[in-house]
N, C-alpha and C positions, 0 to 999 in steps of 0.2 A: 761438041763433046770431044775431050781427047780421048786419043787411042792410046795405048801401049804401043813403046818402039818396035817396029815388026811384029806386030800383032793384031788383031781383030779387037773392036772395043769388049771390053768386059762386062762379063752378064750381071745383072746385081745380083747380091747374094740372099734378094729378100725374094725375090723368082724363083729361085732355085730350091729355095725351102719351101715355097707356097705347092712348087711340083709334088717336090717330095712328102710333105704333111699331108699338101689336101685328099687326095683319095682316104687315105686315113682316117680323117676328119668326119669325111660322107660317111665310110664305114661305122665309124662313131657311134656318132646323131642317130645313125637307121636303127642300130643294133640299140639304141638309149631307148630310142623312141616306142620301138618290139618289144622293150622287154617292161615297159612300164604299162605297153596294152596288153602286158599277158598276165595273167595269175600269180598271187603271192600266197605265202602262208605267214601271218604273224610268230612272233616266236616270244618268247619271254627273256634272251636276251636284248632283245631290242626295245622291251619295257623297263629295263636296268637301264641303259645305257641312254633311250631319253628322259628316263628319273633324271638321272646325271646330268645330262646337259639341261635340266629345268633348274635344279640346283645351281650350278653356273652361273645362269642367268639368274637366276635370286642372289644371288650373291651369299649362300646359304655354305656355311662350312663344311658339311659331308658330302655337297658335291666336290670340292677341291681336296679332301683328303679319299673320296674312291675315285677318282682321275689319275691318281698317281698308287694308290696301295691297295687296286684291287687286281690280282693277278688272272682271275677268270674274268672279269670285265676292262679291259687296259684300254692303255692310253690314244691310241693310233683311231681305232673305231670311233671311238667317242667326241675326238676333236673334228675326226672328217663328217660324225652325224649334226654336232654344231657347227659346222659349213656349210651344210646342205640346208638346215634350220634356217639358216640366215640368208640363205638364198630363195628358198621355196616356201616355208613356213612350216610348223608343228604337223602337220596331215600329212603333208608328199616326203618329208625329210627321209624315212627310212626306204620307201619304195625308192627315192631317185638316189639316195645314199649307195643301192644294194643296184641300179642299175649302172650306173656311171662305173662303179669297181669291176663288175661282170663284163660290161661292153670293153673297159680299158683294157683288163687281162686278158681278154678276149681277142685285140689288137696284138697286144704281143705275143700272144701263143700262133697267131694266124704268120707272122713275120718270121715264127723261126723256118717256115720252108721258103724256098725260091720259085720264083714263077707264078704267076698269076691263077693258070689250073691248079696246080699242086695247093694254092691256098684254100681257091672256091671248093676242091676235094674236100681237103679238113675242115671246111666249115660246115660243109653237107655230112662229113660222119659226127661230129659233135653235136649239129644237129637232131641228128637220128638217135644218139647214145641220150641227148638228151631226152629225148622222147620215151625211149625204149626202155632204156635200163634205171630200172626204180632207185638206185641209190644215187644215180645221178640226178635224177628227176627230183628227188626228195631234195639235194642240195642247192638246183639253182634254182627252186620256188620258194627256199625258204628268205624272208626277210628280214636278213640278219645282218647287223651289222660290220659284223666279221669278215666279211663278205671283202672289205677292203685290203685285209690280209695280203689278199690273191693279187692285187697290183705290185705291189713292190716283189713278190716272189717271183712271180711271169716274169718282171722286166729283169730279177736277178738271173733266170735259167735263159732269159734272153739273148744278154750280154755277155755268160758265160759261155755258151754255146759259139758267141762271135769270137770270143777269147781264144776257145781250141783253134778258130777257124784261121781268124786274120792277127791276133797276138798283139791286139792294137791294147796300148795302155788304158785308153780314154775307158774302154770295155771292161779292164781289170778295176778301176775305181767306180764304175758305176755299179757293176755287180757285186762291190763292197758297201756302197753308200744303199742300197737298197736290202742287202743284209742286214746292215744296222739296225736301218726304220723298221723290220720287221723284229727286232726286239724290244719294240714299244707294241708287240700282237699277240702278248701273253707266252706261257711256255711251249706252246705250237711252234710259233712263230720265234722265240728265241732259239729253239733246237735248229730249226730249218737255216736260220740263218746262220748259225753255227757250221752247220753242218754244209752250205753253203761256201761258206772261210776255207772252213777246212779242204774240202775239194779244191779251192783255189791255189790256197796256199802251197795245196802237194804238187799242184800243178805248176805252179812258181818256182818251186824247189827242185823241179826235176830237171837236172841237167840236158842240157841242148845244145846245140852247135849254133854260133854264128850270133846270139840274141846272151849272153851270158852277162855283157857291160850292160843291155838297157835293164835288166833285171833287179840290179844292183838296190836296194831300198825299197822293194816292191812288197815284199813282206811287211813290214812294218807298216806300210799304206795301207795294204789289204785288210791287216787288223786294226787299224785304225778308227773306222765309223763303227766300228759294231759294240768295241771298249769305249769309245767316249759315249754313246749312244747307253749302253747301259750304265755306267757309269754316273751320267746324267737324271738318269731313272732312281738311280739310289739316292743320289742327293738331293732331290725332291720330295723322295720320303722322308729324310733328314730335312728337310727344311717345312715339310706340312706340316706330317707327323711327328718329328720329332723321334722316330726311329728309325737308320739306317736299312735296316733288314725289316722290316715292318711289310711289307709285301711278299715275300717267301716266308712269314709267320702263318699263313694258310697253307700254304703245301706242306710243311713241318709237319703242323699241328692234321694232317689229311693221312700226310705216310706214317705219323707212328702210333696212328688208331688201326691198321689194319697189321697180321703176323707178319713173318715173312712168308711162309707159308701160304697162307692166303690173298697173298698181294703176286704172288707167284701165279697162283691158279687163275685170279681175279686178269692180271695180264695178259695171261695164254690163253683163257675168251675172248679179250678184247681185239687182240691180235687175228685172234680165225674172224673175227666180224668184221675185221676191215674190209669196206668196199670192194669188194671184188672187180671191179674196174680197175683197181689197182695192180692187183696182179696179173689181169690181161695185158697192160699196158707192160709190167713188168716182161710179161714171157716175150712180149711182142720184141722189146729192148735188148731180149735175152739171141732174137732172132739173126738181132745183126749187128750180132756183137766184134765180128771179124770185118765189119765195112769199115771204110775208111775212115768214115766221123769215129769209132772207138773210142777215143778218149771222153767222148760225150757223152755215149751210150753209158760208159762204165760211172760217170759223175752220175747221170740218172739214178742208174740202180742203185748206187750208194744213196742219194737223196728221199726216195723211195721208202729203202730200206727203214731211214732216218724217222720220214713220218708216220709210219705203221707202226714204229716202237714209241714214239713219242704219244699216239692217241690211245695206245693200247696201255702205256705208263699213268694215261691222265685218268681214263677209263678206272682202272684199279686202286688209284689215290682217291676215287669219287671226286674229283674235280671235272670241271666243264670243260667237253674235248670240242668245243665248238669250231675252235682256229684249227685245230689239226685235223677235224674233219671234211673241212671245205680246203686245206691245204691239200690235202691227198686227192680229191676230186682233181684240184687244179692240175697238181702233178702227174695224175695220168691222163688228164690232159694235154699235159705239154709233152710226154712220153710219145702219144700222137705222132705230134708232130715232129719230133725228132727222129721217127722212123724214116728212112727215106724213100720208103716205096712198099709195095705188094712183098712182104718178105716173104712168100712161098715162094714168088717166080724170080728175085734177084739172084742173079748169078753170085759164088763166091769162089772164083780162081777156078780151078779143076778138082776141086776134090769133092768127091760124092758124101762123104760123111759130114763135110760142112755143109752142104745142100740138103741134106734128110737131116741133120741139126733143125733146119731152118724150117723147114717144111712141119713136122714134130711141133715143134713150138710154136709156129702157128697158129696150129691147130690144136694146138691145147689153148692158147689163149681165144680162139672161138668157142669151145668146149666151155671155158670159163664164162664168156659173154653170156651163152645161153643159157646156162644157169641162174646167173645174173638176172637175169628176165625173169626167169620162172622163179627167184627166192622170196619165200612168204615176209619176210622182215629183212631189213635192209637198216644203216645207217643214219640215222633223220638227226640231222641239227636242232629240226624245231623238237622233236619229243627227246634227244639229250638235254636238251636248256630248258624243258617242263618242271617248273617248282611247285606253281601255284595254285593247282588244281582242286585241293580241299583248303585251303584258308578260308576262314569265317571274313566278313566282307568288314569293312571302314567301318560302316554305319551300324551293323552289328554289336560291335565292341564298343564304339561308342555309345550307344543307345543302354547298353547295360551299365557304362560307369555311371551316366548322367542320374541313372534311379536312384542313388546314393550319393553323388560326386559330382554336381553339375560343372563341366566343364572341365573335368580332370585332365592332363594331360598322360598320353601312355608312349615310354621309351622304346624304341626298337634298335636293334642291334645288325650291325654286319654294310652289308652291301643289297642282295636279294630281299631280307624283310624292309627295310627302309623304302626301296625301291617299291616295295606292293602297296605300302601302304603308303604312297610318297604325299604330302602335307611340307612345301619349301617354306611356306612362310612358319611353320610349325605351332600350329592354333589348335590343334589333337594328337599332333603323334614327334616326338623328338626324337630326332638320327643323331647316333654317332658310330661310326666305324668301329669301337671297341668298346668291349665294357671295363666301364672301373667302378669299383662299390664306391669308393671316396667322391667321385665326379657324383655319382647316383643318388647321394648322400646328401651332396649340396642342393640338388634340386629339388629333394623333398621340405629339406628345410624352408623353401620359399613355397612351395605348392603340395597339393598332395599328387602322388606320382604314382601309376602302374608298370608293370612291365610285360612284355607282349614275347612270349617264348614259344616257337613252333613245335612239332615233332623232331625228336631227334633223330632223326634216321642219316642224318648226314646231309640232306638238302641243303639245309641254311647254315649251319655250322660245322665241322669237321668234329665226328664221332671221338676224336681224340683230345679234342680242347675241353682241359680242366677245368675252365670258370664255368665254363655253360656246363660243363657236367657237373658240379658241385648243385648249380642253381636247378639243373631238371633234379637233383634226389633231395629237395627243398630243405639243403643246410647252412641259406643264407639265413640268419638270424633277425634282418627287416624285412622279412618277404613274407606275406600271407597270401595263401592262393584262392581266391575270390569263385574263380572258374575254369574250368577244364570241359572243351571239348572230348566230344566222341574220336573225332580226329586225331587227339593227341594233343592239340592248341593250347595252349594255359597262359591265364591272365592273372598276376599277382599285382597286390599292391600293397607299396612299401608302409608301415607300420608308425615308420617317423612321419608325424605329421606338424606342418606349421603353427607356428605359438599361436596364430590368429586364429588357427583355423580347430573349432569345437562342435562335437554331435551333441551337445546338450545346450546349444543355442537357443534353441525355443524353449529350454525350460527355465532357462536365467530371467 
């Protein structure tokens, strides 16, 4: 083997990485392993999103137009739960889906301290918060898809954290490339990434001594994955759907069913119910805010800030705050571990009022914790993504058309009913993502056709959308209404019926 001239031979570089990976790796596997022998909660986004991916694999069309234009069930979850499908199979998919994201973000929140104590610390109080404080508990049992979110976010507050630290480029594109992917994670997850950029960008922008020439085009990198990333997303609506903006026609149609007024009020609960683990972490961030990391602390709380008003905005539109509620978990999380110590006993220079700052806020962010413990209701992903609790069952509705209709086919609409009643091969219940009387129109003309319309209370459809509001005060003109649950459920069936098809068969 040769050496280098005046040098020692060279280490390979596949050594070097196996060093540095494999502890990681152990950590991994152990943490994969713990958390799939411990307790889950089903959730009802996780029954949407493998409707979807069964759709996929049928090669059925409303799974490839809600993959792309469903903005409470997006694109990121869905593809990593048909990963995991294809690895493990329809049973373990969501459990190892929701452990692998957990264990990974869990990796990189563990990495933002130094030293080997300082990690086994933070793994022992996350631990413990897990255990203890109910809103966190509620979020890492539940089995949610979403759950994937929290990877690309960790590894963005990662890399930016390294960015304040060492200003290494390689840091500043990856904590943009992982921004980006988090705007395929719904409007959670596109805020955070935003919000993300934006921290960066100011940070790029701020003048500095000595580093002004490597700067130079670093802007335009930074925004770069997050505008083609969504960008990407749009044109995929345009090219399923056949409408650009066809995935923010839900949040539209969501904000301008509620006042302003009431959308005002509706936010400022949502806002006080945020997890309170958040604003421990907050005050704790608040504690050492004059330490030398600062510029990190101050990105947190801007970030923070970001997802409290993004869950509290989704909360009030009646959209699914499922990403921003496991985002906010994450992020004070990773607040944690960006603290660098016991902020009651760290020294800050000589001055006493920075030191009773510190002490103060500490102890209000314990004051918090303990509340925390003792609140009756807490933040739960799985009872926000709760749809389905009074739906009349498959076999139900079927069983009443067949008395009249044997075999009749019934329409559903959206993303959530499709998904309840999912039928890929479509032999009882036909999905399309939107209604149109003309599409509704043609299908009766070849069969006879029902249509299957929930409660309006805003579950399934946004209080604001005119067509399903025309159709609940029954002034579609082919629609007769057959049945009506006590729930609110109604079963119409269209009027237009096929040239073949006659009730006075057996009298001919």
């Amino acid at each position: 083997m040769k050496t280098p001239t005046g040098g020692s031979p060279a280490a390979p570089a596949g050594s070097a990485l196996t060093r540095r990976l494999g502890p990681w790796l152990i950590v991994f596997g152990v943490v994969v392993t713990l958390r799939l022998l411990l307790p889950g909660r089903p959730s009802d986004t996780g029954m949407v999103h493998e409707a979807i991916v069964d759709s996929l694999l049928a090669g059925h069309n409303w799974g490839r137009q809600a993959l792309v234009g469903a903005l409470e069930y997006p694109l990121l979850p869905t593809l990593g739960l048909l990963a995991a499908r294809t690895l493990v199979g329809p049973t373990l998919a969501v459990a190892v889906l929701v452990a692998v994201s957990q264990a990974w973000s869990l990796c990189y929140l563990l990495r933002l301290r130094q030293g080997l104590l300082r990690r086994a610390v933070l793994a022992v109080l996350l631990a413990a918060a897990a255990w203890v404080l109910p809103d966190f508990c509620a979020a890492w049992t539940a089995l949610d898809p979403h759950w994937i979110a929290a990877v690309p976010f960790a590894a963005a507050i990662f890399h930016l954290a390294r960015w304040f630290g060492e200003r290494g480029l390689r840091d500043a594109v990856l904590t943009a490339v992982n921004a980006g992917l988090l705007s395929f994670c719904g409007l959670g997850g596109l805020l955070a990434g935003l919000g993300l950029v934006l921290v960066l960008v100011h940070d790029v922008r701020r003048p500095t001594s000595g580093d002004a020439d490597h700067r130079q085009g670093l802007t335009v990198l930074v925004w770069t994955p997050l505008l083609y990333c969504l960008a990407l997303w749009l044109l995929w609506n345009w090219l399923v759907l056949g409408d650009l903006l066809f995935c923010v026609k839900h949040l539209a149609s969501a904000l301008s069913s509620v006042s302003v007024g009431e959308f005002v009020r509706l936010a400022w609960r949502g806002l006080r119910h945020t997890p309170p683990m958040l604003w421990a972490s907050a005050l704790c961030l608040l504690a050492v805010l004059s330490s030398a990391n600062r510029r990190v602390v101050r990105a947190m709380l801007v970030l923070c800030a970001i997802l409290a008003l993004t869950r509290s905005l989704c909360l009030a539109g009646g959209l699914l705050a499922g990403v921003s509620t496991l985002l906010v978990v994450t992020a004070a999380a990773a607040a944690l571990g960006l603290v660098p110590g016991p902020a009651a006993v760290e020294t800050v220079g000589e001055r006493r009022r920075g030191a009773l700052w510190r002490v103060l806020a500490t102890l209000a962010a314990a004051v918090v914790l303990v509340l925390d413990g003792m609140a009756p209701t807490v933040a739960d992903p799985v009872a926000e993504a709760d749809f389905a609790h009074d739906a009349p069952a498959a076999v139900e509705i079927t069983g009443w058309i067949d008395r009249d209709w044997t075999r009749s086919r019934t329409a559903v609409f959206g993303v959530r009913l499709p998904a309840l009643y999912h039928d890929p091969m479509e032999q009882r219940f036909v999905a399309r993502m939107d209604y149109h009387e003309s599409l509704f129109m043609e299908l009766a003309q070849d069969e006879v056709m029902h249509l299957l319309l929930p409660p309006p209370d805003g579950r399934f459809y946004p209080r604001g959308n005119t067509v399903f509001a025309r159709l609940y005060e029954g002034q579609s003109p082919i629609l007769l209404l057959e049945r009506q649950w006590d729930s609110g459920w109604q079963l119409w069936r269209c009027v237009i019926t096929p040239d073949d098809e006659s009730r006075l068969k057996g009298l001919q």
